[in-house]
Predicted model as a PDB file, atoms N, CA, C, CB and O in Angstrom, pLDDT in the B-factor column:
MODEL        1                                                                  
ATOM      1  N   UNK A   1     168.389-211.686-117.448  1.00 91.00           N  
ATOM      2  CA  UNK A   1     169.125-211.655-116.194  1.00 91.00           C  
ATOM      3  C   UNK A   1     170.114-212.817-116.186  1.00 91.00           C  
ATOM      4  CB  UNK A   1     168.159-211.728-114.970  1.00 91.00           C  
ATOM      5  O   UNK A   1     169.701-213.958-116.392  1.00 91.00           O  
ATOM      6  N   UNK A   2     171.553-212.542-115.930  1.00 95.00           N  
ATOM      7  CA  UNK A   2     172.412-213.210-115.373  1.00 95.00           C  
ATOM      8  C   UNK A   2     173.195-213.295-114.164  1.00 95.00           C  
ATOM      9  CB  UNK A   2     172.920-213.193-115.973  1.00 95.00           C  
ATOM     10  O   UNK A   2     173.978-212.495-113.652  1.00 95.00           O  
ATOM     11  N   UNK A   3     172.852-214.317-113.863  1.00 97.00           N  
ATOM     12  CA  UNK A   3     173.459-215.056-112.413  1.00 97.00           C  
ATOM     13  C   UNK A   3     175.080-215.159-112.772  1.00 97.00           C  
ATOM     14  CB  UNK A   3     172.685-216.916-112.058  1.00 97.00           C  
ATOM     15  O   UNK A   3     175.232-214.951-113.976  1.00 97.00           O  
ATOM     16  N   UNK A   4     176.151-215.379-112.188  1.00 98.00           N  
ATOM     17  CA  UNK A   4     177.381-215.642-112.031  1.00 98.00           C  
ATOM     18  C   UNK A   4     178.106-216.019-110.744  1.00 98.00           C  
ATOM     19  CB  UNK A   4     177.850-214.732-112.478  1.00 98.00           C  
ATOM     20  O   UNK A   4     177.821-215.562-109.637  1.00 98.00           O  
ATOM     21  N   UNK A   5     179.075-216.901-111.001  1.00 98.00           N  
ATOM     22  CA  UNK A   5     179.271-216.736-109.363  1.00 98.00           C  
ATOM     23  C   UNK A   5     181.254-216.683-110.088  1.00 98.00           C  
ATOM     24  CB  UNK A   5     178.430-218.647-107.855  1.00 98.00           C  
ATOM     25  O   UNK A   5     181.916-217.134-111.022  1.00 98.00           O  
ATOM     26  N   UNK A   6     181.431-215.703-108.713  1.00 98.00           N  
ATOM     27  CA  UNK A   6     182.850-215.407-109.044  1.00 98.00           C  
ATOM     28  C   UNK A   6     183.753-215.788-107.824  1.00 98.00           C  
ATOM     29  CB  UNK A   6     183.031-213.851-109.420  1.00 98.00           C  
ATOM     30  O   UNK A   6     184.269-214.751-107.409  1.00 98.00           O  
ATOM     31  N   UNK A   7     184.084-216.704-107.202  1.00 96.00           N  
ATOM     32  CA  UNK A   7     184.860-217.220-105.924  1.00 96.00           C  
ATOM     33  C   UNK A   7     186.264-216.264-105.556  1.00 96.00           C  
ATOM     34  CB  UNK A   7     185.366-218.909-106.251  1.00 96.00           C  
ATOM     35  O   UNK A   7     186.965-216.309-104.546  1.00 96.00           O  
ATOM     36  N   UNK A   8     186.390-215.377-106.789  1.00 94.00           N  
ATOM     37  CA  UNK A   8     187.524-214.737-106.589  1.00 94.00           C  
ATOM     38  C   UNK A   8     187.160-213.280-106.086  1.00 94.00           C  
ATOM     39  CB  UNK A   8     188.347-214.786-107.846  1.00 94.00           C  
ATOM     40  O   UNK A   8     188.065-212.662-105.526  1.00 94.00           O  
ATOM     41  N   UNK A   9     186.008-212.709-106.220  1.00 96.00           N  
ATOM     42  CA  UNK A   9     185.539-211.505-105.333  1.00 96.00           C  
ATOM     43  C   UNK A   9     185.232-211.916-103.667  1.00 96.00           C  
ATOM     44  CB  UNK A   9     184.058-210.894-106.058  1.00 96.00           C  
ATOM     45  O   UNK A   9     184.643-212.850-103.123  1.00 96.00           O  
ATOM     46  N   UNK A  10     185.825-210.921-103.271  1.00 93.00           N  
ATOM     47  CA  UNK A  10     186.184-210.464-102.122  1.00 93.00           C  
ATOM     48  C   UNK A  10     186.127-209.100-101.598  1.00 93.00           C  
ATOM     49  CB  UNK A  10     187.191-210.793-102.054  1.00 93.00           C  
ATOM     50  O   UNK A  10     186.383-209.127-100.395  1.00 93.00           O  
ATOM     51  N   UNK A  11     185.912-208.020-101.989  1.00 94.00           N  
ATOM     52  CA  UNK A  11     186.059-206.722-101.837  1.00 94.00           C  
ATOM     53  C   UNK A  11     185.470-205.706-102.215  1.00 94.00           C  
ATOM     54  CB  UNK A  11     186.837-206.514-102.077  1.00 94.00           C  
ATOM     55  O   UNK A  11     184.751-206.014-103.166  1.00 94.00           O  
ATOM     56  N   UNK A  12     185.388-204.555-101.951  1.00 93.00           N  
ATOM     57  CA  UNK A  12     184.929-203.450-102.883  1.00 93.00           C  
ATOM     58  C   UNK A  12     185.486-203.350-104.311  1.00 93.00           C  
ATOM     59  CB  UNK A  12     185.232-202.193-102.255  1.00 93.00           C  
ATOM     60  O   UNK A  12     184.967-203.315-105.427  1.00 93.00           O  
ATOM     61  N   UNK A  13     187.250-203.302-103.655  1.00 95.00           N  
ATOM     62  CA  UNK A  13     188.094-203.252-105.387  1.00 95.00           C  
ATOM     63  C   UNK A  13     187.658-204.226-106.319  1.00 95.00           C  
ATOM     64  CB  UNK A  13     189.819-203.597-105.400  1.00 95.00           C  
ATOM     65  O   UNK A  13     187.558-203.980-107.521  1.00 95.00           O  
ATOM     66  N   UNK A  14     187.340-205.550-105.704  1.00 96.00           N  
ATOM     67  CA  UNK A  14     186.876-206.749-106.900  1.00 96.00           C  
ATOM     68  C   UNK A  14     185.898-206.184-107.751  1.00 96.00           C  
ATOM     69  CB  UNK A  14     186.153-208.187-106.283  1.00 96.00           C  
ATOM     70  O   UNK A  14     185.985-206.232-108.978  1.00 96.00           O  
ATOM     71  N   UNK A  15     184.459-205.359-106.794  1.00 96.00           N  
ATOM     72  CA  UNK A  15     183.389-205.123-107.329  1.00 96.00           C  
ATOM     73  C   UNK A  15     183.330-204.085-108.349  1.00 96.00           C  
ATOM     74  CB  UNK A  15     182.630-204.933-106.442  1.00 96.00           C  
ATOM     75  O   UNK A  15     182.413-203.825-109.128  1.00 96.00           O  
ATOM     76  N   UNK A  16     184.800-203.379-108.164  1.00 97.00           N  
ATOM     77  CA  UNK A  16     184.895-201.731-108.913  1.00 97.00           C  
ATOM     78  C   UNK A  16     185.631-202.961-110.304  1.00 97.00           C  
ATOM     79  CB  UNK A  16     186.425-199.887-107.811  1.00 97.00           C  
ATOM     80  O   UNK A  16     184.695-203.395-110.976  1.00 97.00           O  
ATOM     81  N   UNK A  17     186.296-203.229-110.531  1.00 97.00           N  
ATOM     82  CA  UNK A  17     186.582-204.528-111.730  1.00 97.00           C  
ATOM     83  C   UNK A  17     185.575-204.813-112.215  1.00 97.00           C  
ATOM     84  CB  UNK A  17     187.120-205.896-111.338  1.00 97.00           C  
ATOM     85  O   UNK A  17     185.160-204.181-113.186  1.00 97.00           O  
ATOM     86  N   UNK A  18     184.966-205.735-111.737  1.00 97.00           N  
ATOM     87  CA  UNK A  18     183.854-205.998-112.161  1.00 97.00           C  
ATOM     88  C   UNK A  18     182.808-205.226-112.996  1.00 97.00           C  
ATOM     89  CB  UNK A  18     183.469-206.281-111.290  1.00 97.00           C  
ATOM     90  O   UNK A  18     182.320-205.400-114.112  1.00 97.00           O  
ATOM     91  N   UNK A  19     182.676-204.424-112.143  1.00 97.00           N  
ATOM     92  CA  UNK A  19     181.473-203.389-112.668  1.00 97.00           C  
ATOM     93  C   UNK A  19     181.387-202.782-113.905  1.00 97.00           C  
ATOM     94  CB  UNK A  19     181.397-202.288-111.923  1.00 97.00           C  
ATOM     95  O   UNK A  19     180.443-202.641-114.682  1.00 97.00           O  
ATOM     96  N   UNK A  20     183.635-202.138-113.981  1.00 97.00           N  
ATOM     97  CA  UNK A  20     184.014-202.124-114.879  1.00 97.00           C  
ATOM     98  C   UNK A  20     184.043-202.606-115.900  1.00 97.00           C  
ATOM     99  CB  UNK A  20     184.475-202.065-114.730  1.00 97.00           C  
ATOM    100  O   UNK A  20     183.806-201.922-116.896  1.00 97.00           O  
ATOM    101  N   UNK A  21     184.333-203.907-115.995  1.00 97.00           N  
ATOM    102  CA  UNK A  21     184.623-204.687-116.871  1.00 97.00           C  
ATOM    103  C   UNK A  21     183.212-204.963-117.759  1.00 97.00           C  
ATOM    104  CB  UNK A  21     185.287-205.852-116.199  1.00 97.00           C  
ATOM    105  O   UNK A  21     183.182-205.068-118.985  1.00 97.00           O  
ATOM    106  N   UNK A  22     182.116-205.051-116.903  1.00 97.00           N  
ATOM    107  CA  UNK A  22     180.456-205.495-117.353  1.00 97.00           C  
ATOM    108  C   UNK A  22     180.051-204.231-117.867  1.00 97.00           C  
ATOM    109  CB  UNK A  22     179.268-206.039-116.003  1.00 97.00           C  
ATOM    110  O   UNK A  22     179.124-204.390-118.661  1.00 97.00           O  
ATOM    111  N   UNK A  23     180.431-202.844-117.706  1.00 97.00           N  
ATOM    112  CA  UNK A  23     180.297-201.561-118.167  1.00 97.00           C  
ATOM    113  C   UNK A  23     180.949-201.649-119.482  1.00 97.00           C  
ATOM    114  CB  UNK A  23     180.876-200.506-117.236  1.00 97.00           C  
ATOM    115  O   UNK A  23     180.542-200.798-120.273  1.00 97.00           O  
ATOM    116  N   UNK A  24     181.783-202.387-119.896  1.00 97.00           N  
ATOM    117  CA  UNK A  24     182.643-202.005-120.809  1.00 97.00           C  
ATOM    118  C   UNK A  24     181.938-202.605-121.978  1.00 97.00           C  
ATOM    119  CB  UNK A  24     184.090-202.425-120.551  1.00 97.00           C  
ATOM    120  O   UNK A  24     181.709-202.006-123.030  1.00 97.00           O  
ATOM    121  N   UNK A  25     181.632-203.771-121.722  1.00 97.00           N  
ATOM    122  CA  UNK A  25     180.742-204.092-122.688  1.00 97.00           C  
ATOM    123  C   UNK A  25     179.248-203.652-123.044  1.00 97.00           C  
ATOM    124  CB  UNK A  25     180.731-205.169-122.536  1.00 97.00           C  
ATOM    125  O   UNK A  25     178.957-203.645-124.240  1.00 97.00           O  
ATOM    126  N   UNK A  26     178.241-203.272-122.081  1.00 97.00           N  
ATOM    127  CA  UNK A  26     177.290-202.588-122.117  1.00 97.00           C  
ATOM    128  C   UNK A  26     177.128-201.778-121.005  1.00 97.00           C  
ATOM    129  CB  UNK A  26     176.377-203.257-122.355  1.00 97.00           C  
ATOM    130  O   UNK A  26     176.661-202.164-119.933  1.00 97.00           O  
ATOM    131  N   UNK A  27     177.508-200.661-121.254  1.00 97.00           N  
ATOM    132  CA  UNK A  27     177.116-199.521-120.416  1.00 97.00           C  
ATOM    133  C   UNK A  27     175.962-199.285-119.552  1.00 97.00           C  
ATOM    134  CB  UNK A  27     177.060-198.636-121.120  1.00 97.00           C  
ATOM    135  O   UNK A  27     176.010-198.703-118.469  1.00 97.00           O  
ATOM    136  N   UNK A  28     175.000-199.738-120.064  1.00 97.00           N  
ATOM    137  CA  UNK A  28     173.721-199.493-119.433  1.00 97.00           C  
ATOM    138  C   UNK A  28     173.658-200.770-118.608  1.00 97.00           C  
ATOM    139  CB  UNK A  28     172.441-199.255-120.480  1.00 97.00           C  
ATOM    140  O   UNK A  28     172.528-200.714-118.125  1.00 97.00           O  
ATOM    141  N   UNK A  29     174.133-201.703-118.245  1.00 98.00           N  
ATOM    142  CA  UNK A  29     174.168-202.934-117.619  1.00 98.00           C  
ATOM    143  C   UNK A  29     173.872-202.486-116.509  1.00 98.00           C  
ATOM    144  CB  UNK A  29     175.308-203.744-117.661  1.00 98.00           C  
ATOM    145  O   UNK A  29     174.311-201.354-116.306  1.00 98.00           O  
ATOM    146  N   UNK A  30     173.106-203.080-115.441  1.00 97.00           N  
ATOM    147  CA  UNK A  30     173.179-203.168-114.259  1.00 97.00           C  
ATOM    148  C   UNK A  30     173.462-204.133-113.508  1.00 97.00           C  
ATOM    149  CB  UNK A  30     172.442-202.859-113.966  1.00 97.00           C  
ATOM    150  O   UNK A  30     172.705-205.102-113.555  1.00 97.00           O  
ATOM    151  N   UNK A  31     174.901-204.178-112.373  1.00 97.00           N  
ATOM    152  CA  UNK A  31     175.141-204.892-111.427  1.00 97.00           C  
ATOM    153  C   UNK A  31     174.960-205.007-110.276  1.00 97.00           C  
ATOM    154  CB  UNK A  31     175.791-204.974-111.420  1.00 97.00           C  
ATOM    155  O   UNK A  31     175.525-204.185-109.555  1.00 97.00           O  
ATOM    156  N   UNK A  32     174.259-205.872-109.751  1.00 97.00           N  
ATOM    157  CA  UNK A  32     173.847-206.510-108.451  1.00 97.00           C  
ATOM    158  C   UNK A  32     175.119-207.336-107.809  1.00 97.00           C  
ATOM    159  CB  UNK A  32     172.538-207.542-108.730  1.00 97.00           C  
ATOM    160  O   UNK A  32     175.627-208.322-108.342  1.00 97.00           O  
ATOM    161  N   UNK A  33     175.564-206.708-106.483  1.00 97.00           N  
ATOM    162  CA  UNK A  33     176.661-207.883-106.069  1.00 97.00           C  
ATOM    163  C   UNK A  33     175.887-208.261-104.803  1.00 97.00           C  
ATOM    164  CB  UNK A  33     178.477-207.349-105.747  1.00 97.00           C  
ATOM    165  O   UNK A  33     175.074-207.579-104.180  1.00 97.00           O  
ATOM    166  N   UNK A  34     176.429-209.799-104.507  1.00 96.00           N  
ATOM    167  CA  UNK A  34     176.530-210.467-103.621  1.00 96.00           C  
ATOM    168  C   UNK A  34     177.442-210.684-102.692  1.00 96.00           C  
ATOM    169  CB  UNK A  34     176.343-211.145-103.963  1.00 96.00           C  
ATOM    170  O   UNK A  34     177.135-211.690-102.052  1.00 96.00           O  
ATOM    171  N   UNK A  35     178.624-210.102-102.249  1.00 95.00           N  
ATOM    172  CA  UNK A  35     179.397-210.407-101.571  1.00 95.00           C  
ATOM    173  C   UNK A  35     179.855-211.439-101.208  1.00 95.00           C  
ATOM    174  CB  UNK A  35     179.247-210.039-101.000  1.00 95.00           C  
ATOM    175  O   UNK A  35     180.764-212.166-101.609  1.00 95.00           O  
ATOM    176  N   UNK A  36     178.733-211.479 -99.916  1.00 96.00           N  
ATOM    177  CA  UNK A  36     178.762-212.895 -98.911  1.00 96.00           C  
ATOM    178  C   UNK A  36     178.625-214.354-100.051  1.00 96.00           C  
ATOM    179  CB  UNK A  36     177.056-212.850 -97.586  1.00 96.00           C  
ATOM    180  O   UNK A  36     179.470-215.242-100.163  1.00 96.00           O  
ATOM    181  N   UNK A  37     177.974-214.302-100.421  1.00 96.00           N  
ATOM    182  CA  UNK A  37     178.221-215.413-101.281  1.00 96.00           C  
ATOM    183  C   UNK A  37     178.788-215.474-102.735  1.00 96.00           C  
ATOM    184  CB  UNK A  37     177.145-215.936-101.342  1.00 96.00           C  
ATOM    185  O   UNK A  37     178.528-216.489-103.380  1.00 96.00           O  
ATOM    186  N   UNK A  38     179.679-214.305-103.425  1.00 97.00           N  
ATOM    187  CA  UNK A  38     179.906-214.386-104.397  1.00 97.00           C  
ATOM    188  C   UNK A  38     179.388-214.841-105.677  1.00 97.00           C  
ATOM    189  CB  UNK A  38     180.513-214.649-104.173  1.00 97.00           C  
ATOM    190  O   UNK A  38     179.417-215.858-106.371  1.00 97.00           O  
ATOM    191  N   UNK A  39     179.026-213.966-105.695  1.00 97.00           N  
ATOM    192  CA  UNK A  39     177.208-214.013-106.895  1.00 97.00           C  
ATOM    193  C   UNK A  39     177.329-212.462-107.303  1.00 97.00           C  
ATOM    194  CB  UNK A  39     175.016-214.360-105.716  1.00 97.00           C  
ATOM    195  O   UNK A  39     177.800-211.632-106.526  1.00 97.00           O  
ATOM    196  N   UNK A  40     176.895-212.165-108.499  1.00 97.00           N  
ATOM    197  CA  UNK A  40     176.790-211.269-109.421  1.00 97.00           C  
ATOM    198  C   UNK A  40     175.675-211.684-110.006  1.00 97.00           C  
ATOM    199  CB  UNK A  40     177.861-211.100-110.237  1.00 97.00           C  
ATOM    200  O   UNK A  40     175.641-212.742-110.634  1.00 97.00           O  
ATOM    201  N   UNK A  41     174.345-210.672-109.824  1.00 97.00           N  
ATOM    202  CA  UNK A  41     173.561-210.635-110.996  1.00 97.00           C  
ATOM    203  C   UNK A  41     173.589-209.803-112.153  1.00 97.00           C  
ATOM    204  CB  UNK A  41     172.557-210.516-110.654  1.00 97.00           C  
ATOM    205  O   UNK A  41     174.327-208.860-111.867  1.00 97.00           O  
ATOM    206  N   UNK A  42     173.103-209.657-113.466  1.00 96.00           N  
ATOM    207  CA  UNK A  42     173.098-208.614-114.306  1.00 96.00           C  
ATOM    208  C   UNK A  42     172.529-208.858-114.739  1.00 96.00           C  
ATOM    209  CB  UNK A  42     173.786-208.168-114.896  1.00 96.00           C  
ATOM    210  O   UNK A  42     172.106-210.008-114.866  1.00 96.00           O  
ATOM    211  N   UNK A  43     172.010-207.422-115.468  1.00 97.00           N  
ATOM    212  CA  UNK A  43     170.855-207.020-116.022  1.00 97.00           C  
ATOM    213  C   UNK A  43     171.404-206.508-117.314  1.00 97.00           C  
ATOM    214  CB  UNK A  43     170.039-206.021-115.163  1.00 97.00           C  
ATOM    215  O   UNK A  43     171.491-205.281-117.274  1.00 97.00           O  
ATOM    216  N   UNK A  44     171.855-207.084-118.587  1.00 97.00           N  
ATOM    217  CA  UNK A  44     172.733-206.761-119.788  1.00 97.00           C  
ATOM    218  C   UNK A  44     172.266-207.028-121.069  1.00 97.00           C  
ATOM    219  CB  UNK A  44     173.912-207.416-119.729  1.00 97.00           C  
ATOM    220  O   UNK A  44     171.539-208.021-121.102  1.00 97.00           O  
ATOM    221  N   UNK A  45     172.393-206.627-121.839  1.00 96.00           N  
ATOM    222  CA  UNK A  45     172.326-206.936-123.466  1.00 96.00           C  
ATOM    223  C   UNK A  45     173.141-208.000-123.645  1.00 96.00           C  
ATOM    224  CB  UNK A  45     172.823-205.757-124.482  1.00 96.00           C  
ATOM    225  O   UNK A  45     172.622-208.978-124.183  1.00 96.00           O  
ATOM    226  N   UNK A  46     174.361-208.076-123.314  1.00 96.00           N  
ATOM    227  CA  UNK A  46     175.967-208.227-123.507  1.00 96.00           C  
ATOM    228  C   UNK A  46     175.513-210.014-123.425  1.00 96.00           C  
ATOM    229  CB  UNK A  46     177.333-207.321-121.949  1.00 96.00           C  
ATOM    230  O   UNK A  46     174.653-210.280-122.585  1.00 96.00           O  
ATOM    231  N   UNK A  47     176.039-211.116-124.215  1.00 96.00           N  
ATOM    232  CA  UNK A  47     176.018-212.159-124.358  1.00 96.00           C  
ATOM    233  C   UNK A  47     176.866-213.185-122.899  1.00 96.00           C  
ATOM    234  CB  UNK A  47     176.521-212.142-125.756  1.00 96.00           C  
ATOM    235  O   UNK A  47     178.034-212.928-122.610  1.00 96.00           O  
ATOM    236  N   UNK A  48     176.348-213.915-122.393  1.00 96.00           N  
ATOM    237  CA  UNK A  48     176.779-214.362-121.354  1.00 96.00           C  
ATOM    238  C   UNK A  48     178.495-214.811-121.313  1.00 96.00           C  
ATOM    239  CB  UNK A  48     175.834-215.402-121.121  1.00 96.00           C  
ATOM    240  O   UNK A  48     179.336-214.723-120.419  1.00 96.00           O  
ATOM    241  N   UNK A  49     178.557-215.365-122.838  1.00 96.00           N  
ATOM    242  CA  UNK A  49     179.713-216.106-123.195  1.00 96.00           C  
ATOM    243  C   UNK A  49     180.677-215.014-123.319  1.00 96.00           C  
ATOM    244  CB  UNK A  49     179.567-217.000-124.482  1.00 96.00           C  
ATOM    245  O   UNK A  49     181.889-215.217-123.255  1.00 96.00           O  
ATOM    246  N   UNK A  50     180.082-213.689-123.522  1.00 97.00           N  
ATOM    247  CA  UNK A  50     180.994-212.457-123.701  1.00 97.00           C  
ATOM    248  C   UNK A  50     181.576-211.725-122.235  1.00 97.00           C  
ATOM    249  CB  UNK A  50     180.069-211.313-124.566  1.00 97.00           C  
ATOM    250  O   UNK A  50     182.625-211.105-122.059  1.00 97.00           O  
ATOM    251  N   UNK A  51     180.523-212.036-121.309  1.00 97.00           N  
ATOM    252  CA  UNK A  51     180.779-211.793-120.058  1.00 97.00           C  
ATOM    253  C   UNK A  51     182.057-212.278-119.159  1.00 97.00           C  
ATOM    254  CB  UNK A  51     179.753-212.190-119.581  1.00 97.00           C  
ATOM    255  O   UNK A  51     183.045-211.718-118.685  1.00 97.00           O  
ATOM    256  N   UNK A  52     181.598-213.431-119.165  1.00 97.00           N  
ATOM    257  CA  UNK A  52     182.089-214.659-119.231  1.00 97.00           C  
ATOM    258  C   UNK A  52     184.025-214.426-119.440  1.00 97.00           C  
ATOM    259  CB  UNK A  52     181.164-215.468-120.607  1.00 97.00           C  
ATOM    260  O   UNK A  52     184.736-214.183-118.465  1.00 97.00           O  
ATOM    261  N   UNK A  53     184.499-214.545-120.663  1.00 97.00           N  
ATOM    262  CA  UNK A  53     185.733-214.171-121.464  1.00 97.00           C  
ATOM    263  C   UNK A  53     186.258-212.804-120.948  1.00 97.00           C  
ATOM    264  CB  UNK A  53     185.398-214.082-123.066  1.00 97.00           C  
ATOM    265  O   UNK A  53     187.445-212.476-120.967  1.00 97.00           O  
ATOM    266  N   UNK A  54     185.046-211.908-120.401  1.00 97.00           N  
ATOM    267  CA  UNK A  54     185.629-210.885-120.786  1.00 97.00           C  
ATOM    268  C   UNK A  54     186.276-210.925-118.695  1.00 97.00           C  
ATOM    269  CB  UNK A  54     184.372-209.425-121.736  1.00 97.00           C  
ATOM    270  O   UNK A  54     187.402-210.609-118.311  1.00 97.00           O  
ATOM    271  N   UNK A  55     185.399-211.286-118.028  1.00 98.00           N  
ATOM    272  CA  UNK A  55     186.034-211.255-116.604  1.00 98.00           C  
ATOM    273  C   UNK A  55     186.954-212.264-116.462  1.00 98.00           C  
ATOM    274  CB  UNK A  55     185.058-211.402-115.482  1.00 98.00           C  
ATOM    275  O   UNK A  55     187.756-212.107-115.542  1.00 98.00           O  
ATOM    276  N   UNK A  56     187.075-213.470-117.268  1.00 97.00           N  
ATOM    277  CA  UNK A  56     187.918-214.080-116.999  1.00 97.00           C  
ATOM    278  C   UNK A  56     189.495-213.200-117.271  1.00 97.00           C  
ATOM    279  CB  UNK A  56     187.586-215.283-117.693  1.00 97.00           C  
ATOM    280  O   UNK A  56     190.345-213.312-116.387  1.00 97.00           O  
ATOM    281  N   UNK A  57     189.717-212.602-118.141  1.00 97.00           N  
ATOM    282  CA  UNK A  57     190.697-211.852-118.868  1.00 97.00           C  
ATOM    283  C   UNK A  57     190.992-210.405-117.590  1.00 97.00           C  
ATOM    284  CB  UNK A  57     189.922-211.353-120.670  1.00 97.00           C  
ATOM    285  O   UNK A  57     192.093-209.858-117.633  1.00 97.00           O  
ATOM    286  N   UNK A  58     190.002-209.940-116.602  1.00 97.00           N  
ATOM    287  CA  UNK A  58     190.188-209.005-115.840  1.00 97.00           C  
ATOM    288  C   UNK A  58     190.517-209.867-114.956  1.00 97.00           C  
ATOM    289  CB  UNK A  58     189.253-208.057-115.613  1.00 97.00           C  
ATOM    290  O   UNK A  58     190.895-209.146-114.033  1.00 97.00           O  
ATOM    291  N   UNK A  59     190.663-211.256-114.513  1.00 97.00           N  
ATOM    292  CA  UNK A  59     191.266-212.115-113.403  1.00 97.00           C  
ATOM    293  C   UNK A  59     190.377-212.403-112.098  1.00 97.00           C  
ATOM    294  CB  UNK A  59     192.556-211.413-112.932  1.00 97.00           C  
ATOM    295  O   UNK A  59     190.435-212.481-110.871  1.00 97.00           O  
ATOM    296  N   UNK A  60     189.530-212.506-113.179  1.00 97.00           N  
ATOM    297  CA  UNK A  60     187.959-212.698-112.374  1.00 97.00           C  
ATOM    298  C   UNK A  60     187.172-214.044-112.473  1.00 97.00           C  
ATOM    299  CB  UNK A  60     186.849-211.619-113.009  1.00 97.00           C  
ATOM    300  O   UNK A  60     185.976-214.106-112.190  1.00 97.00           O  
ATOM    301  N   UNK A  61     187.969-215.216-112.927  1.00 97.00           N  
ATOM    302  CA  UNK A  61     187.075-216.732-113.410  1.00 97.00           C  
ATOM    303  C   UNK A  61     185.352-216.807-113.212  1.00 97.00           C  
ATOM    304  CB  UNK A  61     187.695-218.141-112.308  1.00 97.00           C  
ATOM    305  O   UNK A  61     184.841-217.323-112.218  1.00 97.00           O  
ATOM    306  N   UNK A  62     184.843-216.418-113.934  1.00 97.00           N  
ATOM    307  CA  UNK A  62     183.088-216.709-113.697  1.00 97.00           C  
ATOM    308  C   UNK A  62     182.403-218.184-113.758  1.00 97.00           C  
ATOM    309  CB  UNK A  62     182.247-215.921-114.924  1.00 97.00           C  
ATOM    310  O   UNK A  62     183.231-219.051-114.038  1.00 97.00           O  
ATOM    311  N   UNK A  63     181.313-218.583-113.593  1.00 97.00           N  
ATOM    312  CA  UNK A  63     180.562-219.807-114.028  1.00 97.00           C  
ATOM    313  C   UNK A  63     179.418-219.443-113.715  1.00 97.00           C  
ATOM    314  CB  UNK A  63     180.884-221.126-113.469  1.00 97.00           C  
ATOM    315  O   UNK A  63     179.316-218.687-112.748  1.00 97.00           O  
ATOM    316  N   UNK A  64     178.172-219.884-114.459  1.00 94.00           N  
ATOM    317  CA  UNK A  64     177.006-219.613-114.231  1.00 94.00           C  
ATOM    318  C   UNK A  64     176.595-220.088-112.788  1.00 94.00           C  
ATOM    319  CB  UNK A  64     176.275-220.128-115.269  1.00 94.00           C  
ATOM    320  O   UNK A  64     177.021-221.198-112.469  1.00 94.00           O  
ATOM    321  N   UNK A  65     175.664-219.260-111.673  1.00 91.00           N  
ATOM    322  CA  UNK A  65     175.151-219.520-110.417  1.00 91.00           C  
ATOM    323  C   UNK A  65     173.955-220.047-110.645  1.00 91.00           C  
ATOM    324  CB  UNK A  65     175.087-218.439-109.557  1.00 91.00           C  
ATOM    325  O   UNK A  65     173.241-220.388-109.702  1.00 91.00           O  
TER     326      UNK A  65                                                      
ENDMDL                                                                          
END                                                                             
């Protein structure tokens, strides 16, 4: 399980990015959003550091929560 916190989600559209983006690398991933506090959990294969790179690049800056 990974925690994230993303200060730049705000929205449904952020979360459809997101979801995307964490799909893209492992499909079977599951995302948990937080909204109110901008937090993303997941449930992934996918390497944190890969996560990480890969939302930063969808315009999403992450850091571990």
């Amino acid at each position: 399980m990974i925690k994230l916190s993303i200060p730049e989600m705000s929205c449904g559209h952020c979360a459809g990015v997101i979801n995307k983006t964490v799909k893209e690398l492992d499909q079977d991933a599951i995302v948990t959003f937080d909204m109110p506090a901008r937090t993303i959990e997941l449930d992934t294969t996918a390497a944190q550091d890969e996560v990480l790179a890969s939302l930063a690049e969808a315009g999403y800056p992450a850091s571990a929560a």
